[in-house]
C-alpha positions in Angstrom: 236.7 77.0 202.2 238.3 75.6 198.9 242.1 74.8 198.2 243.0 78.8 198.4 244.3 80.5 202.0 241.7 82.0 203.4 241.0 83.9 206.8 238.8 82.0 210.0 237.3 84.4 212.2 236.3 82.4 215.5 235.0 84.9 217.6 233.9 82.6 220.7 237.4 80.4 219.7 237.0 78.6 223.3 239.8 75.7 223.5 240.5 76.2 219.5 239.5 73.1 217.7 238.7 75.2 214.8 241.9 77.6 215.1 243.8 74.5 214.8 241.5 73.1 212.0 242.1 76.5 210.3 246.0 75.7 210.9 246.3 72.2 210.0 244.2 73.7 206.7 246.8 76.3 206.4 244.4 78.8 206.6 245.5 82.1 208.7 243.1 83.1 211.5 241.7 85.2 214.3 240.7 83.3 217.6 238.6 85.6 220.1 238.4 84.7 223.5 237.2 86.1 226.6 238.2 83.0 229.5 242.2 83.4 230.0 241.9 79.7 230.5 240.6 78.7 227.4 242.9 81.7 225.6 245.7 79.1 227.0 244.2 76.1 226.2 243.5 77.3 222.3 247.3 78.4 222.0 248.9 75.7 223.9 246.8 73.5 220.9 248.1 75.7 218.0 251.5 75.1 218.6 251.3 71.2 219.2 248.5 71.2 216.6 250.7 68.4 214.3 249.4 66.2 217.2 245.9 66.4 215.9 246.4 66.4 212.2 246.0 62.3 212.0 242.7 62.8 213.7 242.1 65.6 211.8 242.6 64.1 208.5 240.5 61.0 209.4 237.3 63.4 209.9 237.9 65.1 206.9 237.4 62.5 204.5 233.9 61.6 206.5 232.9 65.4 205.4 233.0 65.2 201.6 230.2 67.7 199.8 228.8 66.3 196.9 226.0 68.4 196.2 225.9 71.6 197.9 221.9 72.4 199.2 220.7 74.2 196.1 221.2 71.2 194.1 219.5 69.1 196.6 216.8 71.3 196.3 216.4 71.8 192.9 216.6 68.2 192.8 213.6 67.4 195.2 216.3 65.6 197.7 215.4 67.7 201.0 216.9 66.4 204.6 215.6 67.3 207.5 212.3 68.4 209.4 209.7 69.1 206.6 211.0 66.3 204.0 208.7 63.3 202.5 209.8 60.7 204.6 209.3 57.5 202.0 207.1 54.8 202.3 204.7 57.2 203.6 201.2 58.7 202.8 202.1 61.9 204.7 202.4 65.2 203.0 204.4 67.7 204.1 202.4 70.9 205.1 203.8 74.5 203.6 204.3 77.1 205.7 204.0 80.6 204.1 205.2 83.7 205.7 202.4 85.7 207.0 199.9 83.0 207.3 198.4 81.5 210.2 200.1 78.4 211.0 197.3 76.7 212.7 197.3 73.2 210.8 201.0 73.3 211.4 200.4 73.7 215.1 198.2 71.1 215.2 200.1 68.2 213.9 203.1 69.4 216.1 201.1 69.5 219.1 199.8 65.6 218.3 203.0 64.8 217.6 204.4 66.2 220.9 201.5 64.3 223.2 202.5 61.0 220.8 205.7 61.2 221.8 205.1 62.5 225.7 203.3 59.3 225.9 206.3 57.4 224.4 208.2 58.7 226.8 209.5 56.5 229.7 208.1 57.7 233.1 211.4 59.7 235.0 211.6 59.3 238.8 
């Protein structure tokens, strides 16, 4: 959310860390919860939520967007799974929708047994 007072819908709210985000934020919300327990635990957290805002604050400025993902994109700067990794000869391989994914399957499947051998022996 930007600067302006939104509403945060948490529908599985559990013990409220985002209910109290939304309220240190002061953003109104709507905290669904199903366990009484945790329904407790959330609004005991709201009302002594001043105790987290320190905390809260210091992850906050860890979180700064930049660039949102279209601009990453548009920009060739991809994260994640199917990104150049540099220094590398490796091309990524498209996937298209509708299209056997055979070579795809493949490499994964190398890559699994690569790293199953890797893999420390468990007792």
């Amino acid at each position: 959310m930007d600067d302006r007072k939104g509403l945060v819908i948490d529908p599985y709210c559990g013990s409220g860390t985002t209910l109290v985000a939304a309220t240190l934020l002061g953003h109104d919300y709507i905290g669904i919860e199903i366990s009484k327990e945790y329904a407790d635990s959330a609004e005991t957290r709201i009302i002594n939520c001043e105790n987290e805002r320190k905390e809260a604050l210091s992850e906050m400025v860890k979180h700064v967007v930049t660039k949102t993902f279209f601009e990453r994109k548009e920009n060739g700067e991809y994260t994640g799974r199917f990104r150049i990794q540099k220094n590398s000869q490796e091309k990524p391989i498209p996937l298209k929708l509708f299209e056997p994914k055979t070579q795809y399957m493949k490499r994964t499947a190398k890559k699994a047994l690569v790293n199953k051998k890797a893999a420390p022996a468990s007792d």
